[in-house]
PDB file as gemmi writes it, atoms N, CA and C in Angstrom:
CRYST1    1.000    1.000    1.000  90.00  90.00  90.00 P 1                      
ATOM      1  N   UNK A   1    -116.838  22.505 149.326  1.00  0.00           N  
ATOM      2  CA  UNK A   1    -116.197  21.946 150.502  1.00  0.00           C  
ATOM      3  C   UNK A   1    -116.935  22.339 151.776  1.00  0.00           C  
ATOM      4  N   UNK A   2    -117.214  23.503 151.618  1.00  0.00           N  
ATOM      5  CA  UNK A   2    -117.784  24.382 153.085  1.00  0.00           C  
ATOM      6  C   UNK A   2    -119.031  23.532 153.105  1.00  0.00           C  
ATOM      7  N   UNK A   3    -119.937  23.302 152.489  1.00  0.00           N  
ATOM      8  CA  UNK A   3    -121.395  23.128 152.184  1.00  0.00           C  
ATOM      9  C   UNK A   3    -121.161  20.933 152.895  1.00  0.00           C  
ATOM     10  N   UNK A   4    -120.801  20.348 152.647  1.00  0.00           N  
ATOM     11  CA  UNK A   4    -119.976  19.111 152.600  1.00  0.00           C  
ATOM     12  C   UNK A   4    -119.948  18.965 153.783  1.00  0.00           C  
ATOM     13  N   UNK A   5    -118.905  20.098 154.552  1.00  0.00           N  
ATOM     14  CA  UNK A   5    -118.456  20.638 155.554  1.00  0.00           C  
ATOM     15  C   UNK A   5    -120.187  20.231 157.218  1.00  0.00           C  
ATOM     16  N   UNK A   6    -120.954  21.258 156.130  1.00  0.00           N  
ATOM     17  CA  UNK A   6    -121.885  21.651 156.868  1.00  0.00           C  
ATOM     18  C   UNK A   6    -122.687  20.477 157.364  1.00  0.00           C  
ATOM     19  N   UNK A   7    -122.913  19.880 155.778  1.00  0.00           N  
ATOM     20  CA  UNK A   7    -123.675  18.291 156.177  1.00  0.00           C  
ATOM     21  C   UNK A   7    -123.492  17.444 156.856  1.00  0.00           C  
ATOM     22  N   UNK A   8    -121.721  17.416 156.952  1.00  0.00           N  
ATOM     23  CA  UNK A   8    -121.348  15.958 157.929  1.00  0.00           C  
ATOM     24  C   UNK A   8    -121.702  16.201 159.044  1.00  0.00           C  
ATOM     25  N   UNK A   9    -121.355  17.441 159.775  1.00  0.00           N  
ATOM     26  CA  UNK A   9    -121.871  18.261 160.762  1.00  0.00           C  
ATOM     27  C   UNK A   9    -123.306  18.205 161.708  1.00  0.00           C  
ATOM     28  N   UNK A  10    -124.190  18.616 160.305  1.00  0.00           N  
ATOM     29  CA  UNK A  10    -125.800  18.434 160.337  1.00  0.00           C  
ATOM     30  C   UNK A  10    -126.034  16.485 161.127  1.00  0.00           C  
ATOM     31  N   UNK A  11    -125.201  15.981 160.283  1.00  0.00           N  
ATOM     32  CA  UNK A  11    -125.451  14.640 160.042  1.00  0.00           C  
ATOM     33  C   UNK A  11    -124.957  13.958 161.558  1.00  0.00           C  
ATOM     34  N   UNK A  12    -123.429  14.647 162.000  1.00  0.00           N  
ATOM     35  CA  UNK A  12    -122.672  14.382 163.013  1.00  0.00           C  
ATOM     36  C   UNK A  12    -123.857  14.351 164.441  1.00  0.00           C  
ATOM     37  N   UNK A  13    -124.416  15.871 163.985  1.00  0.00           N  
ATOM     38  CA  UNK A  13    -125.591  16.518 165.483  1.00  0.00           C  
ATOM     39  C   UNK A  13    -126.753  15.285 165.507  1.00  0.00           C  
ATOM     40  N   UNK A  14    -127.107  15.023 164.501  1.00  0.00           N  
ATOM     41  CA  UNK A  14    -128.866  14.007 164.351  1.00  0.00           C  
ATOM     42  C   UNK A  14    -129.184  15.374 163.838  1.00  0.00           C  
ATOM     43  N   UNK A  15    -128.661  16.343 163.376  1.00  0.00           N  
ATOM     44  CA  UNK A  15    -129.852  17.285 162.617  1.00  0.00           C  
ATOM     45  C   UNK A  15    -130.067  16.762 161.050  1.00  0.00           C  
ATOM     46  N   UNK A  16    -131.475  16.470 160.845  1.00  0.00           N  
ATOM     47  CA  UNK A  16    -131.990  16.479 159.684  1.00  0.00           C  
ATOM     48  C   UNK A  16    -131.752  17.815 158.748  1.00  0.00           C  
ATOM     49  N   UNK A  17    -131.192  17.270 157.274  1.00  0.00           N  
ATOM     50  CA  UNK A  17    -130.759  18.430 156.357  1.00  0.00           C  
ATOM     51  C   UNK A  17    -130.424  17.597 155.383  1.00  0.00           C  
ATOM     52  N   UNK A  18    -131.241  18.297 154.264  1.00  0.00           N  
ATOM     53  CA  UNK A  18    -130.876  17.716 152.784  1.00  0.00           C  
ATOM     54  C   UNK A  18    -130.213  18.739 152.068  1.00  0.00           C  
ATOM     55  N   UNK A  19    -129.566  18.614 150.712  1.00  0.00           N  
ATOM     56  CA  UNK A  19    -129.252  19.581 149.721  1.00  0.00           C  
ATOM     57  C   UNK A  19    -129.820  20.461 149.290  1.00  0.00           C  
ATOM     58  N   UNK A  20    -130.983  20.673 149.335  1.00  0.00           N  
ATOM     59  CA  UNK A  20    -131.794  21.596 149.147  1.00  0.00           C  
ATOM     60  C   UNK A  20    -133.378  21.302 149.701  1.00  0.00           C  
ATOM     61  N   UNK A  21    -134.345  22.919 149.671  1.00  0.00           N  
ATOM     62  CA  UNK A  21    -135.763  22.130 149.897  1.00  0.00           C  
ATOM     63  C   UNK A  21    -136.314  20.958 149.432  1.00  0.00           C  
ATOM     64  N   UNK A  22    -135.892  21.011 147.742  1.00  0.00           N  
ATOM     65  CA  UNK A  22    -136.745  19.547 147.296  1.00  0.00           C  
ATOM     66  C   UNK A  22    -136.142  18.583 148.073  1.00  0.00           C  
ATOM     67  N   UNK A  23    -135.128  18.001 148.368  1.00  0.00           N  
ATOM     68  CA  UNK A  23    -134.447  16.819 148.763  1.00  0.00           C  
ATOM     69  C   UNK A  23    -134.733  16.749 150.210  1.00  0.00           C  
ATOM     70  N   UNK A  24    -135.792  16.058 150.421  1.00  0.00           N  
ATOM     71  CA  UNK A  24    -136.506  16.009 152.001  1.00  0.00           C  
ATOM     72  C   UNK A  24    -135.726  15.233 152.773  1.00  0.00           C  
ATOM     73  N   UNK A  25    -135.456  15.381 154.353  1.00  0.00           N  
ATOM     74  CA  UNK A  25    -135.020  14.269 154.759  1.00  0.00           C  
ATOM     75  C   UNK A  25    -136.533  13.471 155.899  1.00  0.00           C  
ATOM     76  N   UNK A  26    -136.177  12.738 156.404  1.00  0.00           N  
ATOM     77  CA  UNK A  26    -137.071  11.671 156.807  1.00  0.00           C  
ATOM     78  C   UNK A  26    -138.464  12.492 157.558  1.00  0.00           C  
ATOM     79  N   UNK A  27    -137.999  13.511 158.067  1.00  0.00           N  
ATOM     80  CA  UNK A  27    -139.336  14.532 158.315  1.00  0.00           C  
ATOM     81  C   UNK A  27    -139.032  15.911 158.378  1.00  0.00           C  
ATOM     82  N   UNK A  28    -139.123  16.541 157.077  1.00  0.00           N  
ATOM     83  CA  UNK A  28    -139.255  17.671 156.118  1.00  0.00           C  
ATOM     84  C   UNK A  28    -140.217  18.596 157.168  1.00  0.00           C  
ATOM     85  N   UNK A  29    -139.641  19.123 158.303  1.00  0.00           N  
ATOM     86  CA  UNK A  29    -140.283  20.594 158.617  1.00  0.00           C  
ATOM     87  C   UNK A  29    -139.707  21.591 158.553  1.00  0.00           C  
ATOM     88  N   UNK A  30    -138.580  21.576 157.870  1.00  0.00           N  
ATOM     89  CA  UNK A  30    -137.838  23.007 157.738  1.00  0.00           C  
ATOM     90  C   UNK A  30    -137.155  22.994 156.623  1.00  0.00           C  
ATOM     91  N   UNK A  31    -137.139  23.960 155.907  1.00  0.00           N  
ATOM     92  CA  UNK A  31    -136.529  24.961 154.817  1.00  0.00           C  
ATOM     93  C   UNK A  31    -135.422  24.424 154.684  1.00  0.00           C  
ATOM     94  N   UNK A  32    -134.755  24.605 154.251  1.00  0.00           N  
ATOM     95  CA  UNK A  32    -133.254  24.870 153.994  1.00  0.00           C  
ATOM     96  C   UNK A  32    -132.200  25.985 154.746  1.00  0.00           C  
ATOM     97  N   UNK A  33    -133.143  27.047 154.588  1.00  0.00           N  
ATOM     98  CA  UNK A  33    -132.505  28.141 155.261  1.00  0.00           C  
ATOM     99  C   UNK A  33    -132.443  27.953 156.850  1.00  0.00           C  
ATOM    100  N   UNK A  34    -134.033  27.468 157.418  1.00  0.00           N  
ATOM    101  CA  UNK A  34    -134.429  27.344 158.572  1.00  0.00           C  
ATOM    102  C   UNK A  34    -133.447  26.497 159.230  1.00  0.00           C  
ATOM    103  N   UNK A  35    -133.222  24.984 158.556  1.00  0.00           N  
ATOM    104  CA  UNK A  35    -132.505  23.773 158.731  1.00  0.00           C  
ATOM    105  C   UNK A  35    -130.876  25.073 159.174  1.00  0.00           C  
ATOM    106  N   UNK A  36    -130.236  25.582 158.281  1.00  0.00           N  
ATOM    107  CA  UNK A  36    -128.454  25.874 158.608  1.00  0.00           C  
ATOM    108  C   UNK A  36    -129.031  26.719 159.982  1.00  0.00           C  
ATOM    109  N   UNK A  37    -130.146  27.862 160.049  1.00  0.00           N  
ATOM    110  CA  UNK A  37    -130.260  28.466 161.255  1.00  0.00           C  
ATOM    111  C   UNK A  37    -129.981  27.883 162.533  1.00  0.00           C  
ATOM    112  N   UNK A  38    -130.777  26.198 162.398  1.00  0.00           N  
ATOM    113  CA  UNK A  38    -131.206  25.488 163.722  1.00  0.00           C  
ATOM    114  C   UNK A  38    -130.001  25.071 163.577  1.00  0.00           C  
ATOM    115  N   UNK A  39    -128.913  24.455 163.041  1.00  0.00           N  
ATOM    116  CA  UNK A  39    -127.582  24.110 162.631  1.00  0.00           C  
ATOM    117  C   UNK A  39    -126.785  24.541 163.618  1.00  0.00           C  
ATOM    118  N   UNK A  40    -126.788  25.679 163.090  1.00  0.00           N  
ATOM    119  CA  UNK A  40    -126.213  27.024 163.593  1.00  0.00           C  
ATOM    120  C   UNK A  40    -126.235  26.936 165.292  1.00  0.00           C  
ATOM    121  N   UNK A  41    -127.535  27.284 165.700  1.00  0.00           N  
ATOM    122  CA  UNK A  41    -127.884  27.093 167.219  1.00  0.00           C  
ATOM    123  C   UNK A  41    -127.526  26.096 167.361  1.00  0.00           C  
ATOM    124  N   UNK A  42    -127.752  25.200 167.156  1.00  0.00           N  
ATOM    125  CA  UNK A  42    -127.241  23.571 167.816  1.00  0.00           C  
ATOM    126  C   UNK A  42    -125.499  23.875 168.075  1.00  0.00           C  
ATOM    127  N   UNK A  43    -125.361  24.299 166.948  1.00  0.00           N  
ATOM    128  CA  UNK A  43    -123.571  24.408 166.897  1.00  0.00           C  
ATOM    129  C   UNK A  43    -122.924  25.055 168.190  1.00  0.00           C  
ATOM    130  N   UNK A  44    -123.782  26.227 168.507  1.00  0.00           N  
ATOM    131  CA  UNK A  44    -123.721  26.567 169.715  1.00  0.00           C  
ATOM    132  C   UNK A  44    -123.609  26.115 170.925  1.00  0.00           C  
ATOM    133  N   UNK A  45    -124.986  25.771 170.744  1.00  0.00           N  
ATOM    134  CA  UNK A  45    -125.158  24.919 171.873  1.00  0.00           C  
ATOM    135  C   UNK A  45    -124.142  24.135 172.846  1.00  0.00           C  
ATOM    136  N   UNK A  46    -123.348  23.222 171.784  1.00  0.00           N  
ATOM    137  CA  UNK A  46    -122.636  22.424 171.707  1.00  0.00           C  
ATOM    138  C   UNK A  46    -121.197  22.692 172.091  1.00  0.00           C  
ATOM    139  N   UNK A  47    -120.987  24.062 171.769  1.00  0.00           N  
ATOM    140  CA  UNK A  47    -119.358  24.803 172.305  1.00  0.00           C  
ATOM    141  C   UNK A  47    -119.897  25.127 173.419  1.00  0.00           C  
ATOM    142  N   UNK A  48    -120.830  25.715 173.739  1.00  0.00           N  
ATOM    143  CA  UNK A  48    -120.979  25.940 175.343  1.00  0.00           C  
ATOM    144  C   UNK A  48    -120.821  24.900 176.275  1.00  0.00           C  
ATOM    145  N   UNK A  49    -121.031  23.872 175.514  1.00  0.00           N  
ATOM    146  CA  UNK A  49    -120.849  22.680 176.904  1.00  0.00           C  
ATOM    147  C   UNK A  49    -119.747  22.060 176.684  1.00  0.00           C  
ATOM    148  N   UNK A  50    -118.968  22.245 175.295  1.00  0.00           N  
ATOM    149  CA  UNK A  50    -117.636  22.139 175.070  1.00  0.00           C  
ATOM    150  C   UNK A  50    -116.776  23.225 176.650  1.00  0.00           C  
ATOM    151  N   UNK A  51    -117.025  24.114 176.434  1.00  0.00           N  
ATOM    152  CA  UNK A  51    -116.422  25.448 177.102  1.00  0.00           C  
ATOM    153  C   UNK A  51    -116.649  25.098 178.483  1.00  0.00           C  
ATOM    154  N   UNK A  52    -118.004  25.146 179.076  1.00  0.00           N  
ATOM    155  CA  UNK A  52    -118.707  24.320 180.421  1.00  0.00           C  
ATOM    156  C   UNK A  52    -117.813  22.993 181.038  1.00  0.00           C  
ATOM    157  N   UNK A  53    -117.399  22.332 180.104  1.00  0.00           N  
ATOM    158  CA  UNK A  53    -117.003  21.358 180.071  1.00  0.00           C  
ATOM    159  C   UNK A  53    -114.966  21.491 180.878  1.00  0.00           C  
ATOM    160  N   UNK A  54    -114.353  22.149 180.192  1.00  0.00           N  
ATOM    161  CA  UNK A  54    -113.340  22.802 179.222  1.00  0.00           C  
ATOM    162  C   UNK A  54    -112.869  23.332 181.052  1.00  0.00           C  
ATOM    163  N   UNK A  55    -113.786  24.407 181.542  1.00  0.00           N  
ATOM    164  CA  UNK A  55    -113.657  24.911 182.964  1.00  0.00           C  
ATOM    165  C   UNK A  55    -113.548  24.059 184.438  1.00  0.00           C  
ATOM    166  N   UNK A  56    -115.418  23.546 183.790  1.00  0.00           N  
ATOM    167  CA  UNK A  56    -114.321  22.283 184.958  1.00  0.00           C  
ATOM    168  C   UNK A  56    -113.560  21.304 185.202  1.00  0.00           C  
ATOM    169  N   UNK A  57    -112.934  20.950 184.303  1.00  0.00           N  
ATOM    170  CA  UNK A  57    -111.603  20.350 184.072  1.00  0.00           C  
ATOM    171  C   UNK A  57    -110.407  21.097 184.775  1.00  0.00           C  
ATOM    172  N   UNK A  58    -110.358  22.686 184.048  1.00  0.00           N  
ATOM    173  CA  UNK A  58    -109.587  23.605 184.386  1.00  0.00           C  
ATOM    174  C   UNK A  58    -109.636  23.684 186.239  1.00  0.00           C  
ATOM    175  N   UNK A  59    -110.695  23.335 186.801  1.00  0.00           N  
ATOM    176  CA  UNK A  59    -111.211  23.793 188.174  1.00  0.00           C  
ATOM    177  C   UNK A  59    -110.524  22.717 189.055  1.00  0.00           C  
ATOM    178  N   UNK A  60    -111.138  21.510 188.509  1.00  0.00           N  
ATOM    179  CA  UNK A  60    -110.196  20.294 188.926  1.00  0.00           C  
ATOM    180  C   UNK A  60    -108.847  20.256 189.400  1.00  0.00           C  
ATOM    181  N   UNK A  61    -108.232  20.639 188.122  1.00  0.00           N  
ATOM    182  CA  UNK A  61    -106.783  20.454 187.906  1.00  0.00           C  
ATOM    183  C   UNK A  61    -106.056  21.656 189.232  1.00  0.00           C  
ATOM    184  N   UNK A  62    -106.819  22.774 188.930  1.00  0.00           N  
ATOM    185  CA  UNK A  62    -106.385  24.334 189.422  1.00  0.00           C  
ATOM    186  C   UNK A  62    -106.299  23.689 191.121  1.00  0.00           C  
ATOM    187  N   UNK A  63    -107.424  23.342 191.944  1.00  0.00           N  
ATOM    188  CA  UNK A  63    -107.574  23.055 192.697  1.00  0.00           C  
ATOM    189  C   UNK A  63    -106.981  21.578 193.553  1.00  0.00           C  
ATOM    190  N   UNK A  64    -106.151  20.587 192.689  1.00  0.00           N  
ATOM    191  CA  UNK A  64    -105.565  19.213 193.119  1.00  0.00           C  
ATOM    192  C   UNK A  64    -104.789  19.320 194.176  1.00  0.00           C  
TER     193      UNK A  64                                                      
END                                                                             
């Protein structure tokens, strides 16, 4: 489920990620391992501007 989880995810970002090393996707420069790392960071990425996001809304509202 978790793994499933991860792909739609991968898939959701535009990050390229197959099931494993053999199973390449359209341009194969990273591992498997490498691929969940950059995942990972992206995932990040992505709550921060969730959060960024999230404040000034909060700033908006605070201030009407």
């Amino acid at each position: 489920m978790l793994k499933s989880m991860e792909k739609i995810w991968a898939r959701a970002t535009g990050h390229l990620m197959g099931n494993s090393d053999e199973e390449r996707p359209d341009v194969p420069i990273l591992t498997l391992r490498e691929a969940r790392i950059a995942l990972y960071l992206k995932t990040f990425w992505v709550g921060i501007h969730v959060i960024t996001c999230l404040f000034i809304i909060a700033n908006i509202i605070w201030h009407w």
